[in-house]
C-alpha positions in Angstrom: -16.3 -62.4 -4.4 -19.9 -62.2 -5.6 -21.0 -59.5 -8.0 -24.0 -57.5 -6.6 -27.3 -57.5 -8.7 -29.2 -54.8 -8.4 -31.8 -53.6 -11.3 -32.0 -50.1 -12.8 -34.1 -48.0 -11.1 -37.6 -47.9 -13.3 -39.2 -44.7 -13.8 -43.2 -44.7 -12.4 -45.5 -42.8 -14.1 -46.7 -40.2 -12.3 -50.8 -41.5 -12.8 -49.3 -44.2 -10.4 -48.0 -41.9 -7.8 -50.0 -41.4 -4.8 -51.9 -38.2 -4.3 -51.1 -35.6 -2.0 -52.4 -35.7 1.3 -55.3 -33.2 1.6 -53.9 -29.9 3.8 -55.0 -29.7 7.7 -58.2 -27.9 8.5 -58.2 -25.6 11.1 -61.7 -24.4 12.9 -61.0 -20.5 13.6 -64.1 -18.9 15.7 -66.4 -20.0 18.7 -67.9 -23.0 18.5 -71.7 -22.5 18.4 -73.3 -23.1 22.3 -76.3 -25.6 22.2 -79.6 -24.4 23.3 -80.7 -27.2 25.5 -78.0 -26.4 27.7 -80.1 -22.8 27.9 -83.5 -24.1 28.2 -82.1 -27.0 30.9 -80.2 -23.8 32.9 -83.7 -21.6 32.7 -85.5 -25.0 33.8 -83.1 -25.6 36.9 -83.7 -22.2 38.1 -86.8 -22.0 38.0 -87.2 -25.0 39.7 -84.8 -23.9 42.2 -86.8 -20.2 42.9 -90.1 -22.7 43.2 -88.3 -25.0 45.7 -87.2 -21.4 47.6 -90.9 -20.0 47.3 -92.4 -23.4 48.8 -94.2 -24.3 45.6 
């Protein structure tokens, strides 16, 4: 029978630990709406009422 070798467990000091992971963000609110999609929906209807109006 062979004798198992196993060292002592080592104490780490704790400026070798790793940090803490950072804690999850969460986003509460509307997300702002851009205002190209505004000016590109005002654009296409008024292209739309000129196409209508034979323009």
């Amino acid at each position: 029978m062979v004798a198992e070798i196993i060292p002592p467990i080592t104490p780490v000091p704790t400026a070798c630990w790793l940090p803490e992971p950072a804690p999850v963000l969460v986003a509460i609110g509307n997300t702002p709406k851009d205002k190209r999609q505004r000016s590109h929906q005002y654009r296409s209807q008024a292209l739309a009422a000129g196409v209508q109006r034979g323009v």
